[in-house]
C-alpha positions as CSV (number, residue, x, y, z in Angstrom):
1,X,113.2,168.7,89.1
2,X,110.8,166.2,86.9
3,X,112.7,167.6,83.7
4,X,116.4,166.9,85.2
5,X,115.1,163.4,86.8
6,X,113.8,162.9,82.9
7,X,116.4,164.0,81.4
8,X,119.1,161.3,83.1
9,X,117.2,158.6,81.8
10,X,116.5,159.7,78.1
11,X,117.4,157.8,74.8
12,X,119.7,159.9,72.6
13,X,117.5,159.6,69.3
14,X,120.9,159.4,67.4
15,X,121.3,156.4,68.6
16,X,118.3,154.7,68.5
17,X,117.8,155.9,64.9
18,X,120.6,153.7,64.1
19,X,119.6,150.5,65.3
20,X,118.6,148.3,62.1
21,X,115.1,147.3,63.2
22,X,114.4,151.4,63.2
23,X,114.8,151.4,59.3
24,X,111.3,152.0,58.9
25,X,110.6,154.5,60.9
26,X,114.2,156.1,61.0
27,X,111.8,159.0,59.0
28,X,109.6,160.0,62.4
29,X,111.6,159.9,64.4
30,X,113.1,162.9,63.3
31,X,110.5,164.8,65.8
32,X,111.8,166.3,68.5
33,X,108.1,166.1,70.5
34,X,109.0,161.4,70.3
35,X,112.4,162.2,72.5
36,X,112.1,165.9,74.3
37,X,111.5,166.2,78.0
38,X,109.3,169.3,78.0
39,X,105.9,168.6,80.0
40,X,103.5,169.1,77.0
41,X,105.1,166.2,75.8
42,X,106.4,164.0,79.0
43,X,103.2,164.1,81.0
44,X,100.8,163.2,78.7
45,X,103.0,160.1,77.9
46,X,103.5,159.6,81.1
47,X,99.3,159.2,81.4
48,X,99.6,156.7,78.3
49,X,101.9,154.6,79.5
50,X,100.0,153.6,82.6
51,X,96.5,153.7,81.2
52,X,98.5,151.4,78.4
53,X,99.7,149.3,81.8
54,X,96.5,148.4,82.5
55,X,95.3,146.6,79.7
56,X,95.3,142.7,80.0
57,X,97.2,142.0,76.8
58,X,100.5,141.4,76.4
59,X,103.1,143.8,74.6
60,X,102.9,146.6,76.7
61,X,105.8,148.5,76.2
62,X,105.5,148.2,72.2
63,X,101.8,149.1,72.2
64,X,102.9,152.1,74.1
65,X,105.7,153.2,72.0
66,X,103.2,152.9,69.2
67,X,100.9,155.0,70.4
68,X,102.9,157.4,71.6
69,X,104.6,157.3,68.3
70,X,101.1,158.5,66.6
71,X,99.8,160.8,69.2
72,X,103.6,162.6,69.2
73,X,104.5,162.4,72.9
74,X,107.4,161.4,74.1
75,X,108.5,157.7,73.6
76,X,110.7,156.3,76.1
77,X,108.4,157.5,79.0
78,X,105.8,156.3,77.0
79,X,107.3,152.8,77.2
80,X,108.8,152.8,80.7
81,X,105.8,153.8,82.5
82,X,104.3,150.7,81.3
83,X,106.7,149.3,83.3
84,X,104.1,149.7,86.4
85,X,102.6,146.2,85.3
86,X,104.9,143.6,86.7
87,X,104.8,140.3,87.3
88,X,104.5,141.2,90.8
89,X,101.9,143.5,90.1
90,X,99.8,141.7,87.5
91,X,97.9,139.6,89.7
92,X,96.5,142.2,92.2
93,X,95.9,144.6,89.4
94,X,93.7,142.3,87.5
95,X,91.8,140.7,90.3
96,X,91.1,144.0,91.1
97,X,90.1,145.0,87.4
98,X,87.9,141.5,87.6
99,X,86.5,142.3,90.7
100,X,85.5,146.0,89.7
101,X,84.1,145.0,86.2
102,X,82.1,142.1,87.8
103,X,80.6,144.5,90.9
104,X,79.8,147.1,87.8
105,X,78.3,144.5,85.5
106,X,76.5,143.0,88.1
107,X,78.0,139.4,87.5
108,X,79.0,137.0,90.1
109,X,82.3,136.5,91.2
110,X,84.1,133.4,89.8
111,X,87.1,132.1,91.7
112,X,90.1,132.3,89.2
113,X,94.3,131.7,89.7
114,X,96.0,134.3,87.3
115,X,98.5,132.1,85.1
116,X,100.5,133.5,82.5
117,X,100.0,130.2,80.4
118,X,98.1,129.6,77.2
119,X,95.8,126.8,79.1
120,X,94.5,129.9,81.6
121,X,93.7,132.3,78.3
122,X,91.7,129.0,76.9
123,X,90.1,128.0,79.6
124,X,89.8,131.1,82.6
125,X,90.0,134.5,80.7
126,X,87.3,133.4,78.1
127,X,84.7,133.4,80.9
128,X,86.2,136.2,82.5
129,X,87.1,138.9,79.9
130,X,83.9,140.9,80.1
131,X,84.4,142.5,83.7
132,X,88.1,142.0,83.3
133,X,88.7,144.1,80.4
134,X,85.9,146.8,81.9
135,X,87.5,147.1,85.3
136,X,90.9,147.8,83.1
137,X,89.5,150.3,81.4
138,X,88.0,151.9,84.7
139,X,91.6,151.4,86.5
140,X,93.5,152.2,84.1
141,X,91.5,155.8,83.0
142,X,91.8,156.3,86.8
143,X,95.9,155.7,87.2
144,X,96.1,157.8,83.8
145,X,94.3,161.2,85.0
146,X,95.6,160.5,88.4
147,X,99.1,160.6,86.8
148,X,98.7,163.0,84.8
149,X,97.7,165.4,87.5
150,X,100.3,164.5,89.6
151,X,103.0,164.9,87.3
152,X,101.5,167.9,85.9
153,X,101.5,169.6,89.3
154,X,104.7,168.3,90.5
155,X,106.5,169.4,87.0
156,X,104.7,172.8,87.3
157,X,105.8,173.3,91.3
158,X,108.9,172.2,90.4
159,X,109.4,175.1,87.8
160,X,107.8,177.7,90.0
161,X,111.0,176.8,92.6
162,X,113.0,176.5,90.6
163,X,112.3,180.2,88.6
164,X,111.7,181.6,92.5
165,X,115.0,180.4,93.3
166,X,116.7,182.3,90.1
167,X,114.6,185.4,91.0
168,X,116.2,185.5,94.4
169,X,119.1,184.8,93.7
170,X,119.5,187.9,91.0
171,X,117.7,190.2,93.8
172,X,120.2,188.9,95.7
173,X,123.3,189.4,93.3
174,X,121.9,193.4,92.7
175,X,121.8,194.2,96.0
176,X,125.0,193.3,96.8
C-alpha cells in the first residue's frame, strides 16, 4: 500500500530533467535510487525530510532535495515531507524545540513571540539560538527514527498482505 500511495504522487524524472534550471544537474539525475518508490530508498527519505523539517532555517524543501540528492534517496519525498513544518506548525514546534533545549541546557526560559520577520532574527533568535537549535536537533532525530520505523513497518506489513493475499489467491485458483 505505501508504494501505490507513493507512486500517485511521484515526479516523472523525464520531466523534471527538462526544466531549464535542472541543466546542471540534468547528469544525476539519471539515478533511478533520486525518483524510485522502493523502501530502501523512500523510507529513509522520508526520515530526512522530517528531521530536515525541524531545523530553524529557512529553505527546507531545497536543503532536503539537496541532501537527498547526495545521500541517493529518493527526492520528491525527500522534499514533501519537509512539508510537516508549516506556518501553522512552526510556532509550536519551535517553542517546543526552545523549551527542550533550554530545560537540557539548564538555561532559563525567556518569553519570546515567533515572527517570521528579519527584526525577530536580530533581536529574539540571537539570544535564543542555543537551546533552540539543540531542542531541533533532539525533535527532529526523534520525528526522523520515529518515521522511519513507522514507515518501515507499515511498508513492510503492507507487503506481507499484500504477497499473503497473492499466495491465497493461487491456492485458491489450484484448487478449483
Amino acid at each position: 500500500m505505501p508504494r501505490r500511495i507513493f507512486k500517485k504522487f511521484a515526479f516523472k524524472r523525464q520531466h523534471i530533467a527538462k526544466q531549464w534550471f535542472m541543466t546542471p544537474f540534468r547528469h544525476m539525475l539519471n539515478d533511478h535510487r533520486l525518483w524510485g518508490i522502493r523502501r530502501r530508498w523512500v523510507v529513509p527519505a522520508f526520515a530526512l525530510g522530517l528531521f530536515i523539517a525541524f531545523m530553524p532555517f529557512p529553505g527546507h524543501t531545497l536543503t532536503a532535495a539537496l541532501l537527498a540528492l547526495a545521500l541517493r534517496v529518493n527526492i520528491p519525498i525527500a522534499a514533501v515531507s519537509t512539508w510537516v513544518s508549516n506556518p501553522a506548525t512552526m510556532f509550536p514546534m519551535y517553542y517546543f524545540a526552545y523549551r527542550l533545549g533550554s530545560a537540557i541546557l539548564g538555561w532559563e526560559l525567556q518569553p519570546f513571540a515567533f515572527e517570521m520577520s528579519w527584526d525577530w532574527v536580530t533581536h529574539t533568535f540571537v539570544n535564543i539560538w542555543q537551546p533552540m537549535l539543540l531542542g531541533s536537533v533532539i525533535l527532529g532525530t526523534t520525528a526522523a527514527v520515529a518515521g522511519y520505523v513507522t514507515l518501515d513497518i507499515l511498508w513492510r506489513l503492507s507487503l506481507a498482505d499484500y504477497k499473503a493475499r497473492k499466495r491465497s489467491g493461487r491456492r485458491d485458483n489450484n484448487s478449483g
